[in-house]
LOBADO-616313 format. One record per residue (C-alpha): residue number from 1; x, y, z. Coordinates in nm, 4 decimals, padded with zeros to 6 digits. Each point is the difference from the previous one (the first is absolute). Example, Ala and Ser with C-alpha at 12.3 -4.5 7.8 and 13.67 -1.06 7.14 Angstrom:
residues 2
n = 1 | u = 01.2300 | v = -00.4500 | w = 00.7800
n = 2 | u = 00.1370 | v = 00.3440 | w = -00.0660
This chain:
residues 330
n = 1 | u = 01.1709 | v = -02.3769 | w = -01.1155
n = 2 | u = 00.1879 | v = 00.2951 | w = -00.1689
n = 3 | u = 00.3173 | v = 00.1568 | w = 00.0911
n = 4 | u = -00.0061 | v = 00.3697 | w = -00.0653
n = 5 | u = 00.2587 | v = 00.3701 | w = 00.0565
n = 6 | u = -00.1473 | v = 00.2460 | w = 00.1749
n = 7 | u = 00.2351 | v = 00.2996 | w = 00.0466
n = 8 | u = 00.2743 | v = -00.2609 | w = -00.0043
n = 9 | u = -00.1799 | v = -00.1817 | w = 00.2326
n = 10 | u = -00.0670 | v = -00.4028 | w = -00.0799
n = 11 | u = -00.3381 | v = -00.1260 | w = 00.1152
n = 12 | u = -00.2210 | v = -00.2999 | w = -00.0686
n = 13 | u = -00.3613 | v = 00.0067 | w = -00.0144
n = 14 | u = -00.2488 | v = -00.2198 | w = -00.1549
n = 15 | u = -00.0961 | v = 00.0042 | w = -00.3491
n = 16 | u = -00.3097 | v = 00.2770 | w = -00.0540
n = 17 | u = 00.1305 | v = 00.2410 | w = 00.2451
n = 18 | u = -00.0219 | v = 00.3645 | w = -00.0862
n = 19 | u = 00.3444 | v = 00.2304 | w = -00.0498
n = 20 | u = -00.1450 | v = 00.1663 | w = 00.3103
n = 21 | u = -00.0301 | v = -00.2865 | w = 00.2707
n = 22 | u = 00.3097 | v = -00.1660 | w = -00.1001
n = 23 | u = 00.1841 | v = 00.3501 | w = 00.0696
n = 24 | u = -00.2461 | v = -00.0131 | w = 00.3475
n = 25 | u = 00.1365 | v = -00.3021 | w = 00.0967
n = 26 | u = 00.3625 | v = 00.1877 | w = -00.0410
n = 27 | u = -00.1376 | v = 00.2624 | w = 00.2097
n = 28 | u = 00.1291 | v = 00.3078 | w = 00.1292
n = 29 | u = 00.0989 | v = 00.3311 | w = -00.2453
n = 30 | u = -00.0301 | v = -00.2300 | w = -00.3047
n = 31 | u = -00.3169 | v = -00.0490 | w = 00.0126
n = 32 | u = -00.2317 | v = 00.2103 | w = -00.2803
n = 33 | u = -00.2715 | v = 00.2574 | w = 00.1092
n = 34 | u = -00.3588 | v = -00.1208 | w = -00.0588
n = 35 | u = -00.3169 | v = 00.2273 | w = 00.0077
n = 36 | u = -00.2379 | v = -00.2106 | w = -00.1823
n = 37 | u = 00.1148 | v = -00.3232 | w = 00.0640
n = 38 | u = -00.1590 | v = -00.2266 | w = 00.2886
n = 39 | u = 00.0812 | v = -00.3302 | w = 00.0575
n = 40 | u = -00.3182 | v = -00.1274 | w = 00.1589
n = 41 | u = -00.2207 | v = 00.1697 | w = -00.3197
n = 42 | u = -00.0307 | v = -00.2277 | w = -00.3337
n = 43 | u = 00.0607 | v = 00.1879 | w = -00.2762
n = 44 | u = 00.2114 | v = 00.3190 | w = 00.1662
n = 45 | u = 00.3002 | v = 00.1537 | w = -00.1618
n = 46 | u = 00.1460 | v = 00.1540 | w = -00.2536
n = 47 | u = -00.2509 | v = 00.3229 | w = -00.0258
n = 48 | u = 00.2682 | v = 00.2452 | w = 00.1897
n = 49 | u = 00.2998 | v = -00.1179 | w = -00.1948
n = 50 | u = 00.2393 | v = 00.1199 | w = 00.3396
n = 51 | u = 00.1594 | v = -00.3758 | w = 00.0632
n = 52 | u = 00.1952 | v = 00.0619 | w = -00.3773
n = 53 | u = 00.3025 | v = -00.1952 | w = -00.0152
n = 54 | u = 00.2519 | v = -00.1071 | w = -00.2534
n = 55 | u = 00.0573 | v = -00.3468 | w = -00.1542
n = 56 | u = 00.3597 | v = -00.0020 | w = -00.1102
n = 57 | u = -00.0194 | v = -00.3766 | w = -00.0988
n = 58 | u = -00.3277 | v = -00.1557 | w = -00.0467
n = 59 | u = 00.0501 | v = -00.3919 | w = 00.1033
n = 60 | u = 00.2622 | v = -00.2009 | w = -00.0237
n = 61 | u = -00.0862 | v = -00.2009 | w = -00.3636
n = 62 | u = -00.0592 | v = 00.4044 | w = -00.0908
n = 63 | u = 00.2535 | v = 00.2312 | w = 00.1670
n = 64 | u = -00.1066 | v = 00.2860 | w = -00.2380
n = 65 | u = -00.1577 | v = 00.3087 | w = 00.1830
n = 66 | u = -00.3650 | v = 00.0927 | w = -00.0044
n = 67 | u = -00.0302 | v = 00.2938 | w = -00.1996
n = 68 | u = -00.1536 | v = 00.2047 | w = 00.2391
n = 69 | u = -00.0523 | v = 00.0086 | w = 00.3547
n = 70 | u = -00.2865 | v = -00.1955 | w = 00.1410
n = 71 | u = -00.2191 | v = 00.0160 | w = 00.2775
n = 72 | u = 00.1101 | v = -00.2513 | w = 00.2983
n = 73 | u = -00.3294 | v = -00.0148 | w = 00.1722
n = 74 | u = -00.1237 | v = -00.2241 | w = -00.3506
n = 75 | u = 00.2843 | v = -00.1358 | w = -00.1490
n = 76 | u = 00.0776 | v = -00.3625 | w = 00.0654
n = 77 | u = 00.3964 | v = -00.1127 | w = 00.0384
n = 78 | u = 00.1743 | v = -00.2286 | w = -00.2029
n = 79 | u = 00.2912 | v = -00.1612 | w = 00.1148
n = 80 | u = 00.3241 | v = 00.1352 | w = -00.0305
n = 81 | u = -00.1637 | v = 00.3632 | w = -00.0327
n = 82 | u = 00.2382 | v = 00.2791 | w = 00.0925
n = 83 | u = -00.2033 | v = 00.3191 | w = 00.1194
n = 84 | u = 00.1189 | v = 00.3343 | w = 00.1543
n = 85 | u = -00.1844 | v = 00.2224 | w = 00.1649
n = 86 | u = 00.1972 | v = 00.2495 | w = 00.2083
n = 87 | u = 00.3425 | v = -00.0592 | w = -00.2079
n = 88 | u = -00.1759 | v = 00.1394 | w = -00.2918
n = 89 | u = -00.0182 | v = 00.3700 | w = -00.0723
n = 90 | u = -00.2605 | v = -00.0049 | w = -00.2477
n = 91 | u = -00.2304 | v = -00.2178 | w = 00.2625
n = 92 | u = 00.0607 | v = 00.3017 | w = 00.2407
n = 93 | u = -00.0657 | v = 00.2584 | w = -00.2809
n = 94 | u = -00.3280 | v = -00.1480 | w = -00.0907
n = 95 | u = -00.1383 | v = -00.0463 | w = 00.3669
n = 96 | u = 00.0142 | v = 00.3705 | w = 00.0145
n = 97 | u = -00.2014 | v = 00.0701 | w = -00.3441
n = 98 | u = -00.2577 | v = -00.2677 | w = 00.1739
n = 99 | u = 00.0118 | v = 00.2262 | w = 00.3150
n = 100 | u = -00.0659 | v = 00.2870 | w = -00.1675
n = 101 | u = -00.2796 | v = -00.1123 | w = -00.1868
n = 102 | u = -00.1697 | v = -00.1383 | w = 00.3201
n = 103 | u = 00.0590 | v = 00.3038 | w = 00.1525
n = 104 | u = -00.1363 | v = 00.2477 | w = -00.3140
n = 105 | u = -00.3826 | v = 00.0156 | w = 00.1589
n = 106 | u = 00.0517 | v = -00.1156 | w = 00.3538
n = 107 | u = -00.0270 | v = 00.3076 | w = 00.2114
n = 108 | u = 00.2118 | v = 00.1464 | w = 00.2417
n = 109 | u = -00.2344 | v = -00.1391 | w = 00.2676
n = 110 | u = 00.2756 | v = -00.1312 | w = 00.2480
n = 111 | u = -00.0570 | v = 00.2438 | w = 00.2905
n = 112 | u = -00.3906 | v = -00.1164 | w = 00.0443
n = 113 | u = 00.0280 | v = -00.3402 | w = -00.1597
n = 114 | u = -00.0489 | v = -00.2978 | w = 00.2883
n = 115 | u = 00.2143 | v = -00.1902 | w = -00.2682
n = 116 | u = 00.2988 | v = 00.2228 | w = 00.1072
n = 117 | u = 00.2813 | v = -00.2019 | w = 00.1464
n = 118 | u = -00.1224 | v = -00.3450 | w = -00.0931
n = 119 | u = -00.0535 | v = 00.0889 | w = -00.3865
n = 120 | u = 00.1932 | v = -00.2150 | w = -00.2713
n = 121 | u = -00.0026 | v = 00.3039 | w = -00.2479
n = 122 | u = 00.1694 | v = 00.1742 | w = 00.2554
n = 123 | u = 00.2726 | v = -00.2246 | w = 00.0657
n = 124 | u = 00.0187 | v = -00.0562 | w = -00.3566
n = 125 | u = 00.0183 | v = 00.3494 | w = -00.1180
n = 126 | u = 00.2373 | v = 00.0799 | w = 00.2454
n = 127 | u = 00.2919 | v = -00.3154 | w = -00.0817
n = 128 | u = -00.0530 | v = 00.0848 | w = -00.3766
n = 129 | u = -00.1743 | v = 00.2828 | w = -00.0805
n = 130 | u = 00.1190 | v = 00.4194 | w = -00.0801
n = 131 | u = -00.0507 | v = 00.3223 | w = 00.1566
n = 132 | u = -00.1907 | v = 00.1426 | w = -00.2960
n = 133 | u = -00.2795 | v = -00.1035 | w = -00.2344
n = 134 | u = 00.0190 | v = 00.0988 | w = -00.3553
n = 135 | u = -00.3543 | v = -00.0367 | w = -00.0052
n = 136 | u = -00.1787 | v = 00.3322 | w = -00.1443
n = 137 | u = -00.2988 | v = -00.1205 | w = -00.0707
n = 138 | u = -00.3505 | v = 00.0366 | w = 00.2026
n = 139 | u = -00.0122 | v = -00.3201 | w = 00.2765
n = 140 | u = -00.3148 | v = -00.2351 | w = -00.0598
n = 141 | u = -00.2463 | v = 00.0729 | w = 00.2575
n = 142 | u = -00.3307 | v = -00.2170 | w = 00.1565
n = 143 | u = -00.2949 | v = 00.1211 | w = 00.1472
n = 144 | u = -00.0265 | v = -00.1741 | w = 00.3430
n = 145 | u = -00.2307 | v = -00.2836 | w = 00.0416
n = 146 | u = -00.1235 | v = -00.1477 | w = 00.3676
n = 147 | u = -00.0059 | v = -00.3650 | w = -00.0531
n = 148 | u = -00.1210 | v = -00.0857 | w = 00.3217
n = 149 | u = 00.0965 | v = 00.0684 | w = 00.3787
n = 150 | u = 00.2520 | v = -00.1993 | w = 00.0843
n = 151 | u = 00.2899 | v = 00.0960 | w = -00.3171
n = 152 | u = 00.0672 | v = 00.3248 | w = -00.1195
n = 153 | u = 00.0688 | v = -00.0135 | w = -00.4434
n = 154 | u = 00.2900 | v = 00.2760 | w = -00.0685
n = 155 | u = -00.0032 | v = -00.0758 | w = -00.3555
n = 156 | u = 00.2591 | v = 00.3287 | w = -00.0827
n = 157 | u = 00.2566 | v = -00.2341 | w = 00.1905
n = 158 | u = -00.0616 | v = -00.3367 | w = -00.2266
n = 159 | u = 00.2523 | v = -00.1431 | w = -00.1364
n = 160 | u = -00.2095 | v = -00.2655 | w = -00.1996
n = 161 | u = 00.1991 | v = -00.2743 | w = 00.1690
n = 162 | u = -00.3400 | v = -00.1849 | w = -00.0235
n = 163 | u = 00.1227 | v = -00.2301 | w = 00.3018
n = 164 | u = -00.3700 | v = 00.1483 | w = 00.1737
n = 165 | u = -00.1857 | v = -00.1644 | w = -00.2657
n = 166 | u = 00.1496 | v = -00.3456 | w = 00.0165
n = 167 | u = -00.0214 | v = 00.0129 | w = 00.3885
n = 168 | u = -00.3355 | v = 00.0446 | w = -00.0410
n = 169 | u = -00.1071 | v = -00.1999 | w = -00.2655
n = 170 | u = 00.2253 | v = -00.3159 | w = 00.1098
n = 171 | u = -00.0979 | v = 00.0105 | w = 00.4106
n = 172 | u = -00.3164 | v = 00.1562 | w = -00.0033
n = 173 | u = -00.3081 | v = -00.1508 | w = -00.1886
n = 174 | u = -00.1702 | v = 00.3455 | w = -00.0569
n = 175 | u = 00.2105 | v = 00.2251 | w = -00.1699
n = 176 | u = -00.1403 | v = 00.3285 | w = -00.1129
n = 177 | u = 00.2731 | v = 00.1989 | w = -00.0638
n = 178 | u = 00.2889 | v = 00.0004 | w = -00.3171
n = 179 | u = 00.1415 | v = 00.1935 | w = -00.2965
n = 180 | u = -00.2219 | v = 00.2223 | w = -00.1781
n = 181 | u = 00.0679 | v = 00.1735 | w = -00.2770
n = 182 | u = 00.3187 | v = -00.0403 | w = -00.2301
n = 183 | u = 00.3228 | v = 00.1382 | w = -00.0724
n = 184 | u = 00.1373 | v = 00.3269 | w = 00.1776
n = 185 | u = -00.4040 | v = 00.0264 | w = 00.1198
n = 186 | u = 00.0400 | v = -00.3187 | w = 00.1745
n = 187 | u = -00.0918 | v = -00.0265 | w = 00.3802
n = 188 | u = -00.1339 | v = -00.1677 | w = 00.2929
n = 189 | u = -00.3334 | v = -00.0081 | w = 00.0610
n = 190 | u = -00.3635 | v = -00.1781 | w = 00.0851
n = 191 | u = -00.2795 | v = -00.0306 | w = -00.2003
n = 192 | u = -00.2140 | v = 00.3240 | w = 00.0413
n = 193 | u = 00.1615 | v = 00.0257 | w = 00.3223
n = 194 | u = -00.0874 | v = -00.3558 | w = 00.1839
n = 195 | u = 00.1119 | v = 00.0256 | w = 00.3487
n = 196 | u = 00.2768 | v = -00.2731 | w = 00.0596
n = 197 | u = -00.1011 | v = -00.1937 | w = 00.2955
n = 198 | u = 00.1206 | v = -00.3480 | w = -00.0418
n = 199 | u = 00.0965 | v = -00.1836 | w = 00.3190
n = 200 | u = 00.4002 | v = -00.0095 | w = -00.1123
n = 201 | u = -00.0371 | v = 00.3547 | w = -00.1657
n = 202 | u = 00.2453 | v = 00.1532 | w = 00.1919
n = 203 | u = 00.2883 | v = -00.1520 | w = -00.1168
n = 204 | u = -00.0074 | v = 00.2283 | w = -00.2928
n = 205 | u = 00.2131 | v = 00.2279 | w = 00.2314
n = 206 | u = 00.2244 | v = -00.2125 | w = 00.0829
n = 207 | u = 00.1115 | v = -00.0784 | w = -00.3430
n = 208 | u = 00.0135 | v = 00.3471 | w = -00.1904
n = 209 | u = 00.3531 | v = 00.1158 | w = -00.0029
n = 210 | u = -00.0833 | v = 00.3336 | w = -00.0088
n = 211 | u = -00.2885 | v = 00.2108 | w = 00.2210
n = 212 | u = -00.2978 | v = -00.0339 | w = -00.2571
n = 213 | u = -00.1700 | v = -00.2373 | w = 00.2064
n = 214 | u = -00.0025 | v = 00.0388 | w = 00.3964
n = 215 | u = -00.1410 | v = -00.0373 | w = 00.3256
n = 216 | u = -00.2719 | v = 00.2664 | w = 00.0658
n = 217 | u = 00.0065 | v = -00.1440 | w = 00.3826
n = 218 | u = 00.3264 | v = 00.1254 | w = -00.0115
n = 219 | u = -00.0230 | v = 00.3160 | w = -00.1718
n = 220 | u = 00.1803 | v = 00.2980 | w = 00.1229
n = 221 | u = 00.0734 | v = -00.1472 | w = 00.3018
n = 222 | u = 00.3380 | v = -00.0466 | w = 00.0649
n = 223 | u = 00.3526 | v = -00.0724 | w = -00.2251
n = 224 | u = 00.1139 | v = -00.3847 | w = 00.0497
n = 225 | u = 00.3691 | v = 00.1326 | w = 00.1355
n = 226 | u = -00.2082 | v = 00.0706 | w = 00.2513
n = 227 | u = -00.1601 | v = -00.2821 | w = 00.0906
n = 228 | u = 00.1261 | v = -00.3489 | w = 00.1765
n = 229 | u = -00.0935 | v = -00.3069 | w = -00.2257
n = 230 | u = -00.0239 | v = -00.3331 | w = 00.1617
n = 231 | u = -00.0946 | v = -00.3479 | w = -00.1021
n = 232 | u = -00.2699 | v = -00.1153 | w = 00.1404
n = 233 | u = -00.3219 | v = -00.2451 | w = -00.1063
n = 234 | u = -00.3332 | v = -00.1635 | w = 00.1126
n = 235 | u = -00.2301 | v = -00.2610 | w = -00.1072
n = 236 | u = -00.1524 | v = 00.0760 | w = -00.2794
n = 237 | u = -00.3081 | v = -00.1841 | w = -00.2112
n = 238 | u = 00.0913 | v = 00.1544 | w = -00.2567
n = 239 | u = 00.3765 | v = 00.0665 | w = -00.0385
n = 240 | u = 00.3265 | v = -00.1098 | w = 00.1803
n = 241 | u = -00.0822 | v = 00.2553 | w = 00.1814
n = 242 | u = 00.4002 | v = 00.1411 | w = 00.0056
n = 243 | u = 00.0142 | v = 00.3322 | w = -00.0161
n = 244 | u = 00.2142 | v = 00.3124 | w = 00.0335
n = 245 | u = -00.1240 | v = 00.2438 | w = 00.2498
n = 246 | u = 00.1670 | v = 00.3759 | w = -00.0215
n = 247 | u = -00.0317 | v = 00.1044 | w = 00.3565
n = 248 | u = 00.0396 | v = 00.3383 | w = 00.2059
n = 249 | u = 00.0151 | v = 00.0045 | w = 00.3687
n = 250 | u = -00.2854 | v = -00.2399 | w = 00.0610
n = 251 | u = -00.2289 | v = 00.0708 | w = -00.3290
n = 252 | u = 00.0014 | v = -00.1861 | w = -00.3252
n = 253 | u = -00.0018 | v = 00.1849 | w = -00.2566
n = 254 | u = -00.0339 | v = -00.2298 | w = -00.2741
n = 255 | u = 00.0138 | v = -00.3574 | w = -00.0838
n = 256 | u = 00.1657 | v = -00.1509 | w = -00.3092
n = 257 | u = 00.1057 | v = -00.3109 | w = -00.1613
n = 258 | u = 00.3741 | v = -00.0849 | w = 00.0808
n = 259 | u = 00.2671 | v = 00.0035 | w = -00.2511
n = 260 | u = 00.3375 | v = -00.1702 | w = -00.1409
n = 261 | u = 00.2966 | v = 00.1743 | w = -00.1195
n = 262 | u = -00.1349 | v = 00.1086 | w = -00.3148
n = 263 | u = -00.3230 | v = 00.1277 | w = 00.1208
n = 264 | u = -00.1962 | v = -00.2548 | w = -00.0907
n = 265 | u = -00.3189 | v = -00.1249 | w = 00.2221
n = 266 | u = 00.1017 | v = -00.3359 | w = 00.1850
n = 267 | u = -00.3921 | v = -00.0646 | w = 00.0951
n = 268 | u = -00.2854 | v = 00.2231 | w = -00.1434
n = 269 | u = -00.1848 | v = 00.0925 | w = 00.2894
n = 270 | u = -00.4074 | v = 00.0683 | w = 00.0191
n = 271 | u = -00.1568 | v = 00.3240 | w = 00.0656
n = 272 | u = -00.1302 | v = -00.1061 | w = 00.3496
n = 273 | u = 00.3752 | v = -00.0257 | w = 00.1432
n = 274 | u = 00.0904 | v = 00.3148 | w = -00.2087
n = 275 | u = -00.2736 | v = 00.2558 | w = 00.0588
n = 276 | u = -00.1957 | v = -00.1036 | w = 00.3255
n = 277 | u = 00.2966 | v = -00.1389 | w = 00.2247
n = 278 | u = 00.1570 | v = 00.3252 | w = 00.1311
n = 279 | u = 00.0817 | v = -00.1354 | w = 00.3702
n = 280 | u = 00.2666 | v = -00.0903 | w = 00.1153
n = 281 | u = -00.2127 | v = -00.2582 | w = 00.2376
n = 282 | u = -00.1290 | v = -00.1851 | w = -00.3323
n = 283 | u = 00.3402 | v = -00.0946 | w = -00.1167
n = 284 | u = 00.2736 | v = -00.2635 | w = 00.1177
n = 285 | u = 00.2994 | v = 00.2365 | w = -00.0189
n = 286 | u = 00.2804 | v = -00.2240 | w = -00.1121
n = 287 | u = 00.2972 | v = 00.2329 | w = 00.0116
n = 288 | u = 00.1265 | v = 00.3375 | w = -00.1921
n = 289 | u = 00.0254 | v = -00.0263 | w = -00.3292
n = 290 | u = 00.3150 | v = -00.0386 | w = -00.2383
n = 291 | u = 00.0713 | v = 00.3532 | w = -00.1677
n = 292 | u = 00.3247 | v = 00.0414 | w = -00.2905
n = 293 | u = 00.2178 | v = 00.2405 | w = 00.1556
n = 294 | u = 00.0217 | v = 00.1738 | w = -00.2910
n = 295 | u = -00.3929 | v = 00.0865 | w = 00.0117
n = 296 | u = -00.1159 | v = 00.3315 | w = 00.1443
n = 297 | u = -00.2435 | v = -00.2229 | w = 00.2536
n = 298 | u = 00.3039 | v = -00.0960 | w = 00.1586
n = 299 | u = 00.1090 | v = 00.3541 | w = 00.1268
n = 300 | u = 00.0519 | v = -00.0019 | w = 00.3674
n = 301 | u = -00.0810 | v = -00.3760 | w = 00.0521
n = 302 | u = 00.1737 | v = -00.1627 | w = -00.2000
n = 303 | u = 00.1159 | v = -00.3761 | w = 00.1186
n = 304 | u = 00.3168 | v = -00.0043 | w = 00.1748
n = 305 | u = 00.2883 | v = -00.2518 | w = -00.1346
n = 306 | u = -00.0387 | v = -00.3406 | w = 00.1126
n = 307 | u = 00.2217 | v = -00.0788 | w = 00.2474
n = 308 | u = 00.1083 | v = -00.3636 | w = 00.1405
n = 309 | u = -00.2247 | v = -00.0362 | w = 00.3148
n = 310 | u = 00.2837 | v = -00.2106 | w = 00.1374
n = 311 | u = 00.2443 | v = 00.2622 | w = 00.0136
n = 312 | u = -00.2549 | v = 00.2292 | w = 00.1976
n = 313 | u = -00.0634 | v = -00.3074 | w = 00.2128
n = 314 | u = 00.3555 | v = 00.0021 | w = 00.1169
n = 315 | u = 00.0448 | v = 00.4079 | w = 00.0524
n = 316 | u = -00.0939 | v = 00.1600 | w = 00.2991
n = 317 | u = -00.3263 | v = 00.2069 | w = -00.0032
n = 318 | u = 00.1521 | v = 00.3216 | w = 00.0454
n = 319 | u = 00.2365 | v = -00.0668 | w = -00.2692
n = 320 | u = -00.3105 | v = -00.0431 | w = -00.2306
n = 321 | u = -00.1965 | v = 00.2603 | w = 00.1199
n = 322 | u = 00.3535 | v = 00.2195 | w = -00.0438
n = 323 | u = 00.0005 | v = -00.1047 | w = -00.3745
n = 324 | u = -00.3479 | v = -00.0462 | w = -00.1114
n = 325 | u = 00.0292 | v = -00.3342 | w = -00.0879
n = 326 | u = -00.3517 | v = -00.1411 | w = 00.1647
n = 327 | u = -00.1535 | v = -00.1240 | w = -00.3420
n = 328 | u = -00.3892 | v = 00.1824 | w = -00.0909
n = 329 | u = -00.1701 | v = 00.0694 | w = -00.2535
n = 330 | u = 00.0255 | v = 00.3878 | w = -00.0359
């Protein structure tokens, strides 16, 4: 085990554990911003460089500082490691250079982007990032591709985060799709345009942080502050079969795989119970689903403050009626 200071914060995690989970297990503000990193996916991490921090001592046999700052998704602690993250200014400094080179080709695309109000670059860009680009020079640009029916490529909004690839090429056992080309000309693509149709496919979209990859089921059709999501699952040959559904009135609008605190996929999920289950009669609804109240999902059903049922037990019904306090879920 190793004992390490996170934002003045003492934790102990096991030996191997990255910068990054052994802040996670802190939780809360403290915890560094990840757009390419993915727990479930060997081999993720450190392509974005946005979960920087600072080593101020290095171990405890070796208290000097690392030199530079280093990547938390990828670098292993040693104990008696002192790190800051928020306390340091030049952390904070950096995370906006790595905003604003994320942000030098993505396109303004928020408005008609279906990744609006669930997108990490958005909540990223907008806890670290500026007002202005300094950017002058002409935005790199894709010609659009259709890689098959079911998931619509928007390569102009890659971020290279590659976490698409690995899905693909570490659940699936047909992958045609990865990085072509090299440098500033790299991108996402298939083979002379192979249509992607493998049976766990669609959990491309779930994993891309930003709106290059999404739901063409769901295209255009409605904004997710909109929309009621609720747990709910079924059994499944294939998958666990637990799902997500974003609901409206009585319609599904779309199905996807359901989430932890970070964002990251708890179960992949198959294509069956993500593309061809839109009834409401297929599922097992389990209950409404757990939304930050910080998200803009949340907005006007958010989860009301858990109250002691107890006390509500012992107050008279009008007297709970009078003050709202009947417990539900938005």
């Amino acid at each position: 085990m190793a004992k390490i200071t996170f934002d003045g914060i003492e934790v102990e995690v096991e030996d191997g554990t990255t910068i990054l989970n052994a802040a996670r297990k802190i939780g809360g503000d403290v915890v560094p911003p990840a757009m390419c990193y993915y727990t479930p996916l060997k081999g993720s991490g450190g392509k974005c460089r946005a979960c920087l921090v600072k080593v101020t001592a290095g171990s405890a046999k070796d208290p000097r500082p690392m030199p530079k700052l280093v990547a938390s998704c990828v670098t292993p602690v040693q104990d008696g490691m002192v790190v800051e993250n928020t306390l340091s200014p030049q952390v904070l400094e950096a995370r906006k250079g790595v905003v604003e080179m994320l942000l030098i080709n993505h396109p303004l695309d928020c408005p008609v982007c279906d990744q609006a109000g669930e997108c990490d670059l958005q909540n990223f860009s907008y806890d670290h990032g500026t007002s202005a680009t300094r950017f002058e020079e002409e935005r790199r640009t894709f010609e659009r591709q259709d890689i098959g029916p079911l998931i619509q490529l928007h390569m102009n909004r890659c971020i290279l985060c590659y976490r698409c690839v690995y899905t693909a090429d570490q659940i699936t056992d047909k992958r045609v799709h990865g990085v072509l080309g090299r440098g500033d000309a790299s991108e996402i693509g298939t083979y002379i345009e192979n249509v992607i149709d493998n049976d766990f496919s669609g959990n491309v979209i779930d994993v891309c942080p930003v709106g290059a990859l999404t739901d063409k089921t769901f295209r255009f059709k409605n904004r997710v502050w909109f929309t009621k999501p609720v747990d709910a699952h079924r059994d499944c040959p294939k998958c666990t079969g637990k799902v997500v559904l974003w609901t409206r009135g009585n319609d599904v609008l779309r199905v996807t795989a359901r989430k932890n605190e970070y964002g990251e996929v708890v179960d992949f999920i198959c294509n069956e119970c993500r593309f061809e289950k839109k009834e409401v009669a297929d599922w097992t609804i389990e209950g409404p689903r757990h939304i930050a109240r910080a998200s803009v999902i949340s907005a006007n059903h958010y989860e009301l403050p858990v109250i002691n049922p107890q006390i509500i037990a012992d107050l008279p019904e009008s007297t709970t009626k009078e003050l709202n306090l009947i417990p539900r879920p938005y």
